[in-house]
C-alpha positions as CSV (number, residue, x, y, z in Angstrom):
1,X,3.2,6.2,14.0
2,X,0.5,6.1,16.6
3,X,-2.3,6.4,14.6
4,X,-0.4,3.0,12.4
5,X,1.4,0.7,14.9
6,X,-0.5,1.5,18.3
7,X,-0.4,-2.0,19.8
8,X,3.3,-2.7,18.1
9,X,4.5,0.3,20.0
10,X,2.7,-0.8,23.4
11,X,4.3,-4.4,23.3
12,X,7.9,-2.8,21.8
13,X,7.6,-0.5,25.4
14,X,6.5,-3.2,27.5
15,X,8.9,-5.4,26.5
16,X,11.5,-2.8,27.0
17,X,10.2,-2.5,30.3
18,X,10.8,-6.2,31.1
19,X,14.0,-6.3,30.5
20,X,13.6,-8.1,27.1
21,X,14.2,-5.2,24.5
22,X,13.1,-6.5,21.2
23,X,16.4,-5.7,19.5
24,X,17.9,-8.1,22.1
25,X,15.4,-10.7,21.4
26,X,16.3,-10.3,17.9
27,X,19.9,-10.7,18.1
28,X,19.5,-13.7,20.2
29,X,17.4,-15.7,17.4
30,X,19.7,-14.9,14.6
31,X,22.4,-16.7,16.9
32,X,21.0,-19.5,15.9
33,X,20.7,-19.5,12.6
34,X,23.6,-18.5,10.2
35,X,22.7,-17.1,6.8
36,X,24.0,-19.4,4.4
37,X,24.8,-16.4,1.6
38,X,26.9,-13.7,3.9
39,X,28.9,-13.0,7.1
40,X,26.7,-11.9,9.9
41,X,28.2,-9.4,12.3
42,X,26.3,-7.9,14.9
43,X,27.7,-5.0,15.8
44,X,26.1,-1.6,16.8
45,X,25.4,0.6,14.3
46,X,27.6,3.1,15.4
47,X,30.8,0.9,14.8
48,X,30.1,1.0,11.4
49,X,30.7,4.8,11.0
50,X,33.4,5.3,8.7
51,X,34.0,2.4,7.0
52,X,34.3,1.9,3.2
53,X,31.5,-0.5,3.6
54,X,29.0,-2.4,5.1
55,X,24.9,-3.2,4.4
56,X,22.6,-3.4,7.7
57,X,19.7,-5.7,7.9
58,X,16.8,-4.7,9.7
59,X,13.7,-5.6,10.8
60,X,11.3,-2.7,10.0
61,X,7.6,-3.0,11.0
62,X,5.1,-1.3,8.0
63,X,1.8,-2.1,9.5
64,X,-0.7,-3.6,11.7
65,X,-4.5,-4.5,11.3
66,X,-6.8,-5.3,13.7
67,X,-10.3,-6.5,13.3
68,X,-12.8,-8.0,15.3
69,X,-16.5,-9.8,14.7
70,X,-19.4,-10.5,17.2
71,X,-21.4,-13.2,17.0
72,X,-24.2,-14.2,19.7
73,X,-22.2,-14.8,22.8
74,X,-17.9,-14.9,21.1
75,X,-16.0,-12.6,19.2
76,X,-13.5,-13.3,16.0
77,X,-10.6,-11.4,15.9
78,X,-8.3,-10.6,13.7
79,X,-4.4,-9.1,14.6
80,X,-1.9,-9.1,11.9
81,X,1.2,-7.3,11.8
82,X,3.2,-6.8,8.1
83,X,6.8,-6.4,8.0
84,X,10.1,-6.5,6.0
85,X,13.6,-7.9,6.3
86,X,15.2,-4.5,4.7
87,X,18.7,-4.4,3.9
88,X,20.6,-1.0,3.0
89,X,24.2,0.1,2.2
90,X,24.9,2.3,5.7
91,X,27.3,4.4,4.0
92,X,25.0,5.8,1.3
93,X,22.1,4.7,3.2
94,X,20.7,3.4,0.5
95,X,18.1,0.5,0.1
96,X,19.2,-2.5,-1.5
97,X,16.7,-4.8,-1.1
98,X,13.1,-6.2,0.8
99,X,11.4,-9.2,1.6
100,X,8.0,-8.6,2.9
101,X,6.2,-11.4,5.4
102,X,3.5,-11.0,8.2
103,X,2.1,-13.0,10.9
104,X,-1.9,-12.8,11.3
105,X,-3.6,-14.1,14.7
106,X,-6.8,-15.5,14.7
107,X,-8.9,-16.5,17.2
108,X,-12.2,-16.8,19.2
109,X,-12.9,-15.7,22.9
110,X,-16.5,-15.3,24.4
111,X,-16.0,-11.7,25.1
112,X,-14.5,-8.0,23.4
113,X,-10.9,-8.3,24.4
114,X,-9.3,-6.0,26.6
115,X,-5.8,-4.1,26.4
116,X,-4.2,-6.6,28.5
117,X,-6.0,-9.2,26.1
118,X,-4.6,-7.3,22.9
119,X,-1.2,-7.4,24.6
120,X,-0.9,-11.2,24.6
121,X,-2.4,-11.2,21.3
122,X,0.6,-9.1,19.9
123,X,2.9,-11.1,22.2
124,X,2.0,-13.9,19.9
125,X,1.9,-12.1,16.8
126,X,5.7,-11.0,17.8
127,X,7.0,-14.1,19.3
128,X,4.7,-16.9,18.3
129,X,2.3,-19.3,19.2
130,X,1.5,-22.8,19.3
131,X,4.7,-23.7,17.2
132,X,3.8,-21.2,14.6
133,X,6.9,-19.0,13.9
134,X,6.1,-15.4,14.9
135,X,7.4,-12.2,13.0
136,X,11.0,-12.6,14.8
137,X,11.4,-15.9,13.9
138,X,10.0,-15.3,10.3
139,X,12.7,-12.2,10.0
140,X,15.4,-14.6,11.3
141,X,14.4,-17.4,8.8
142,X,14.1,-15.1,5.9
143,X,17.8,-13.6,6.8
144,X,19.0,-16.9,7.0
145,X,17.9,-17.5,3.1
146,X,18.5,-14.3,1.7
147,X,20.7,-12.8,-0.5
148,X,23.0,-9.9,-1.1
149,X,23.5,-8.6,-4.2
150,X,27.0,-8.8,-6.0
151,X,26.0,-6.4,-8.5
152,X,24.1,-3.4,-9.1
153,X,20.5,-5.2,-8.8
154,X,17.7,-4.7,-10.9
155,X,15.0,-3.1,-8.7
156,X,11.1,-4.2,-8.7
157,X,8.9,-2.0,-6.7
158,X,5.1,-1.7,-5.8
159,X,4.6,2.3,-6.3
160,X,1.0,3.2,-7.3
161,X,-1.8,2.2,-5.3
162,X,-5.5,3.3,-6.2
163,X,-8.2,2.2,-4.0
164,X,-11.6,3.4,-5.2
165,X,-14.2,4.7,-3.0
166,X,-16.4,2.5,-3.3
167,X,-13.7,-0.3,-2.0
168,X,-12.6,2.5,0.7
169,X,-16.2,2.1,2.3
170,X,-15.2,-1.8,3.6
171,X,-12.0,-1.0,5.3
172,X,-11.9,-1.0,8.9
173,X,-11.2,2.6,10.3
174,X,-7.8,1.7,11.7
175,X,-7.2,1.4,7.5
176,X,-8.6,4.7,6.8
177,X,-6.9,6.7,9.8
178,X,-4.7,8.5,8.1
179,X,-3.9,9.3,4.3
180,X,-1.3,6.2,2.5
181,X,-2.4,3.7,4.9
182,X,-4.4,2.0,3.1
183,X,-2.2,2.0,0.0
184,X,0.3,1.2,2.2
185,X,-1.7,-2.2,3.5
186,X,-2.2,-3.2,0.1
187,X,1.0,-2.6,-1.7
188,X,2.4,-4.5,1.5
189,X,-0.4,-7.4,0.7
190,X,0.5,-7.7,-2.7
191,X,4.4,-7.4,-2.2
192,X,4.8,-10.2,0.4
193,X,2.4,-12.7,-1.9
194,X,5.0,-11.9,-4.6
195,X,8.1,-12.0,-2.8
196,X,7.2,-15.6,-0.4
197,X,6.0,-17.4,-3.9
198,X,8.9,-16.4,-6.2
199,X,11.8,-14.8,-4.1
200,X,11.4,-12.1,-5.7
201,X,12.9,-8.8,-3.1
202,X,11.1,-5.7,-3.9
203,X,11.9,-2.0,-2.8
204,X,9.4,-0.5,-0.2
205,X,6.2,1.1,-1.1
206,X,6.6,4.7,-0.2
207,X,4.0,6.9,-1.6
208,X,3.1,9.5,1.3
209,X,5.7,8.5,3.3
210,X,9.0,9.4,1.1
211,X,9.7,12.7,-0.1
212,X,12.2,13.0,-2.8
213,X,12.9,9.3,-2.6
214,X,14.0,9.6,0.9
215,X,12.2,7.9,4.0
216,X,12.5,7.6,7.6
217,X,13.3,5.1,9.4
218,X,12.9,4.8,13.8
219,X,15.2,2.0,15.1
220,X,14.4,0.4,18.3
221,X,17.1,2.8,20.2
222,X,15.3,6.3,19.1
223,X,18.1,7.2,16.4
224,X,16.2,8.1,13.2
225,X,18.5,7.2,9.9
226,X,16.9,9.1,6.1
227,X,17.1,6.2,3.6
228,X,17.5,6.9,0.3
229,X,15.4,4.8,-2.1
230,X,16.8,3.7,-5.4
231,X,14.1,4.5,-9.0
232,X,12.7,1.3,-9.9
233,X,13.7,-0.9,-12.9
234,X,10.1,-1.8,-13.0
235,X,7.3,-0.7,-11.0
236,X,4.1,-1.9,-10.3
237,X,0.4,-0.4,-9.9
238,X,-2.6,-1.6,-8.7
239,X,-5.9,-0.5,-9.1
240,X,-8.5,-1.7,-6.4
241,X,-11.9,-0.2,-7.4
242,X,-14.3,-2.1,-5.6
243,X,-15.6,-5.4,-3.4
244,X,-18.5,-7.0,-3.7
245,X,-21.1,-9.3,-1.1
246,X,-23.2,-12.2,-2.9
247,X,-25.5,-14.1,-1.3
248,X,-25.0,-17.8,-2.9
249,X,-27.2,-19.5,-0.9
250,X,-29.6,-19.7,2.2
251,X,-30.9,-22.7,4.8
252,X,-31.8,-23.1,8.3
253,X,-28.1,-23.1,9.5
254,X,-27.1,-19.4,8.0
255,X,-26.4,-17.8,4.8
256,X,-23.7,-18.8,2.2
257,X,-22.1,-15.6,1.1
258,X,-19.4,-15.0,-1.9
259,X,-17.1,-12.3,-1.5
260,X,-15.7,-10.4,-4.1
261,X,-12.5,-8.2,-4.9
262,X,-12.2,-6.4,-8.8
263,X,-8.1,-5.3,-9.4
264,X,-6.0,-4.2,-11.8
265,X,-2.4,-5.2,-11.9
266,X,0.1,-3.9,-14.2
267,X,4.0,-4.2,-13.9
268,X,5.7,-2.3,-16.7
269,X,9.5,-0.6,-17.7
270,X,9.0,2.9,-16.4
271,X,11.7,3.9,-19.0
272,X,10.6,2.1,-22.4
273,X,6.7,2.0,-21.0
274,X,6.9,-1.6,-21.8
275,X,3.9,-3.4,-20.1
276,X,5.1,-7.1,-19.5
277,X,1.2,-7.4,-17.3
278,X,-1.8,-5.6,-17.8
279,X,-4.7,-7.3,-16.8
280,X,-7.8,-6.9,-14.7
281,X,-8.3,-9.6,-12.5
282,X,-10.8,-10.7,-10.0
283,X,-11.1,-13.3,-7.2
284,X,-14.2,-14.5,-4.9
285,X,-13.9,-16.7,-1.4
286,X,-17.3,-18.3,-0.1
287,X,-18.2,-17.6,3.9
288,X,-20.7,-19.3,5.8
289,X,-22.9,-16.3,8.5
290,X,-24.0,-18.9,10.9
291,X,-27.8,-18.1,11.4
292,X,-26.9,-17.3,15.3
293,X,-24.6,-14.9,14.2
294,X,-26.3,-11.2,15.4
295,X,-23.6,-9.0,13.5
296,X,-20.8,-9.5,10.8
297,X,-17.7,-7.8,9.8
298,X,-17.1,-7.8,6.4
299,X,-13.8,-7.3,6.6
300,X,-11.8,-10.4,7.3
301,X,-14.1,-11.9,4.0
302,X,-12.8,-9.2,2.0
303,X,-9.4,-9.6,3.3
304,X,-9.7,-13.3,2.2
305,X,-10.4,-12.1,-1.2
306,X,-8.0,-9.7,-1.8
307,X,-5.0,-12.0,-0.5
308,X,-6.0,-14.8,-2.3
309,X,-6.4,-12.9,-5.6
310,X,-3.1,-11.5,-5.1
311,X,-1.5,-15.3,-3.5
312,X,-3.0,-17.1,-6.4
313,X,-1.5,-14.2,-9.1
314,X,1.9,-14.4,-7.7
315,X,1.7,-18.5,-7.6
316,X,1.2,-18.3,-11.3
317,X,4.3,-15.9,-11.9
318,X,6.0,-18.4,-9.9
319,X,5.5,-21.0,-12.3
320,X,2.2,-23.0,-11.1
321,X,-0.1,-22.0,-13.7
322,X,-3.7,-22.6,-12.8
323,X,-7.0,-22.6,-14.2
324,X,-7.5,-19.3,-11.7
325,X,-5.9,-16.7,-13.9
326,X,-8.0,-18.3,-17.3
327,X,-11.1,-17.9,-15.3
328,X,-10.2,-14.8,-13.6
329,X,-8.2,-12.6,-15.6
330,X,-9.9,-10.4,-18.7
331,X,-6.5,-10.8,-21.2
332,X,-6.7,-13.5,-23.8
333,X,-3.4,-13.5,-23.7
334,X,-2.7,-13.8,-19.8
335,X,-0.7,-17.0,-20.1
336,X,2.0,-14.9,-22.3
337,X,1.8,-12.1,-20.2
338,X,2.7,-14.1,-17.3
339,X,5.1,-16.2,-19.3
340,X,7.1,-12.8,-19.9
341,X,6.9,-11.3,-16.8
342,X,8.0,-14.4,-15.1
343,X,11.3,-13.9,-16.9
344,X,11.9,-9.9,-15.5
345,X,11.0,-11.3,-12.6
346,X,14.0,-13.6,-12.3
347,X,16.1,-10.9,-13.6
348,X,15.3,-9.2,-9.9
349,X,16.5,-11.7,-7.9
């Protein structure tokens, strides 16, 4: 956990240490707004020992990326953090269901920030900023929208991840800390595109971080609760073997650059092996290097690419076809493919 959510767990500590405990915060904003599908009690979890039944919603925190780029005299930075309103049957302690959402920061200052600067930076990230809802109030409004299942769901999960070496070699160190980070980062990036454009819940990625199905989850208090996860209905892998930097152009102001991301994406029946998508796909996004600029980070370009492959993929499945997939996508029959798996996907709701 320190080597993943270091400036999460500094704000979750100072915050504690102001008298504002983020569980506190949290129950405070969902005050406000009532869920329009269930009852909302908020209760501690340990009232809910022994009963027949009851499903707990939390906020769980899978990630945090921060990136910043110097250029003459002012740095970019980057600080996103990805998380997921997770809800689970307490009793069996069993996941249910996942939406995935994130908030990214970005901004400019004339200097490398310093930990006190990082700590307003996740302050905003956290709680938000200029009118732009932060991850609490994005967890509340999601809650507020989402539903509980009556049934025995049909469960849609990311749960292979390949990122080649060659795609490895552009992620910032914080990404390549520790093994299933990255994977993690991009199963996360590809789950919440799918999710915000079609509603779509999804179990957790856990590959490296669940054994046996089971994985462990910290709440706010210190109590540690083993969650069972569910086998998927229909899983999804994706295969990221490489980026790729393009110079497209060149004057007196700076270089035009195209930036590149190559994927496979396939979403299939585990049981019948059924593929309902099976395509590669790739997806490029133009950035301007100012000619004053006296280094560059890659990174945030790549990121760029990768989201908007995976935004613009998951807008389709949606129902907005585009010209995008034609262009991008290597199946001559990629409108069928997503006609069809546009239909399992509503099946998951």
């Amino acid at each position: 956990m320190a080597a993943r959510f270091p400036y999460s767990q500094k704000f979750e500590k100072a915050q504690a240490a102001a008298g504002r405990p983020l569980n506190k915060q949290i129950a405070q904003a969902l005050q406000g707004k009532k869920p329009a599908n269930f009852e909302l009690n908020q209760s501690s979890l340990t009232e809910l020992k022994g009963r027949d039944q009851a499903i707990v919603v939390a906020l769980v925190v899978t990630g945090e990326t921060v990136s910043a780029e110097r250029f003459g005299n002012v740095a970019k930075l980057l600080t996103q953090v990805r998380a997921q309103a997770m809800f689970f049957d307490f009793k069996t302690m069993t996941v249910l269901r996942a939406y995935p959402f994130s908030f990214t920061h970005l901004d400019v200052i004339d200097h490398y920030p310093s930990p006190a600067e990082m700590h307003e930076r996740f302050k905003a990230v956290y709680l938000g900023d200029q009118g732009k809802a932060g991850i609490i109030e994005r967890f509340t409004d999601i809650v507020a929208k989402a539903t509980v299942p009556e049934h025995v769901p049909r469960f849609i999960q990311v749960n292979q991840v390949q990122i080649g070496d060659e795609a490895r070699q552009v992620l910032t160190p914080q990404l390549k800390s520790a093994p299933g980070v990255a994977e993690t980062w991009a199963a996360d990036l590809f789950a919440e595109s799918l999710s915000s454009k079609t509603g779509v819940p999804l179990l957790p990625y856990s590959k490296g971080y669940a054994i046996g199905n089971v994985m462990s989850m910290r709440v706010a208090d210190g109590d540690v609760f083993m969650l069972k996860l569910p086998e998927a209905d229909y899983t999804i892998s994706l295969d990221i073997p490489r980026f790729k930097k393009i110079k497209s152009g060149e004057s007196a102001a700076g270089t035009s650059l195209i930036y590149g991301v190559y994927t496979h994406v396939k979403i299939q029946e585990p049981v019948s092996a059924r593929a309902y998508l099976d395509t590669d796909l790739k997806n490029g996004e133009v950035k301007l290097i100012p000619a004053s600029q006296d280094s560059v980070d890659d990174f945030p370009a790549y990121y760029d690419a990768i989201k908007g492959l995976f935004v613009k993929l998951s807008d389709n499945l949606a129902g907005n076809q585009s010209d995008w997939l034609k262009t991008s996508s290597a199946s001559s029959d990629i409108g069928q493919q997503v006609t069809s798996t546009r239909e399992l996907l509503k099946s998951c709701k």
